[in-house]
C-alpha atoms as one frame of an Amber mdcrd trajectory, in Angstrom:
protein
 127.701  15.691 148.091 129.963  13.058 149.573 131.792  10.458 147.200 130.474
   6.716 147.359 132.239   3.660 146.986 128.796   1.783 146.337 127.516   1.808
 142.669 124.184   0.985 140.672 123.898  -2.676 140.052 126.719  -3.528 142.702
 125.565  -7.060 144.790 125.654  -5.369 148.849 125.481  -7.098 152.241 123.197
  -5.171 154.648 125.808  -4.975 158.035 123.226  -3.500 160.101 119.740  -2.490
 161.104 116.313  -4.626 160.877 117.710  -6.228 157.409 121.185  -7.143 158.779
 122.624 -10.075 156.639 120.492  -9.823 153.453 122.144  -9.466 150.332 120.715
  -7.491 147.134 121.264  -5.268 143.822 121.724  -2.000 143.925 118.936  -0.404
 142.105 119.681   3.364 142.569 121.991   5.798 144.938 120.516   8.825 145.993
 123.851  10.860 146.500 122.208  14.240 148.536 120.914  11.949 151.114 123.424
   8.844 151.252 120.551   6.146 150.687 121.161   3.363 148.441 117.279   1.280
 147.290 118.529  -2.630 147.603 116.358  -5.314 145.323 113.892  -7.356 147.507
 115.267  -5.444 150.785 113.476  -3.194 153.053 110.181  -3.751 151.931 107.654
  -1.094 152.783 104.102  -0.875 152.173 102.003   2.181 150.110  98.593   2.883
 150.291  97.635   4.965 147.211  94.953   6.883 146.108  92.152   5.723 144.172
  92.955   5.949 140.323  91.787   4.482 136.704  94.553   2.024 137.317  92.928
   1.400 140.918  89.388   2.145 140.872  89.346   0.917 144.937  92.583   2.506
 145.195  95.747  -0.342 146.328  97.952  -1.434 148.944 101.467  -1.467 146.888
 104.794  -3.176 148.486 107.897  -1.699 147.022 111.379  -1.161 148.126 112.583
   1.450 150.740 115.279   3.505 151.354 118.473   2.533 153.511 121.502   4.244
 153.975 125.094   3.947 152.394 126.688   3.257 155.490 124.681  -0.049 156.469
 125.828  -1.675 153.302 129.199  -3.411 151.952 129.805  -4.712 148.805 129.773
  -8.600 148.516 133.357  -9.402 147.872 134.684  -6.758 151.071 131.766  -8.626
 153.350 133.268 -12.459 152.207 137.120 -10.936 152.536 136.473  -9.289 156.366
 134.458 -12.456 157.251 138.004 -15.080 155.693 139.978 -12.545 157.719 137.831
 -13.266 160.844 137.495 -17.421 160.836 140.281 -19.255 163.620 143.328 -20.612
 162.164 143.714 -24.053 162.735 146.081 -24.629 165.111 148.444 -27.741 165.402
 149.662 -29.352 168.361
């Protein structure tokens, strides 16, 4: 089990992957695989079984997995992006 600097209910950047540049909540860490599940990110689709709930059984959308290391907390994200803007330079 590795230690993680991102926490439940943290606001994260995704830095890479298919959902580079969306921001989200944290809604859980899985620790023994080094996922983190990100509010409204990495939407993926489940086709269940049919059930009382869902006689004809149901297509559900809910969020996937992605993993610690493609995500940054808001305020390092906003602090590396300051350090990278161009000084103005005067003549």
């Amino acid at each position: 089990m590795s230690k993680t600097k991102v926490k439940k209910g943290a606001e994260v950047v995704v830095i890479s992957g298919s959902e580079r540049g969306k921001r989200g909540k944290v809604i859980s860490v899985t620790t023994s695989g080094d996922r983190v599940i990100l509010e409204g990110v990495h939407m993926i689709k489940r086709h269940t079984k049919k059930s009382q709930l869902h006689p004809q059984g149901a297509i559900i959308e809910r969020e996937g997995t992605i993993h610690i290391s493609n995500v940054m907390e808001v305020s390092n994200f906003e602090a590396r992006a300051a350090k990278r803007t161009p000084a103005t330079v005067k003549v």
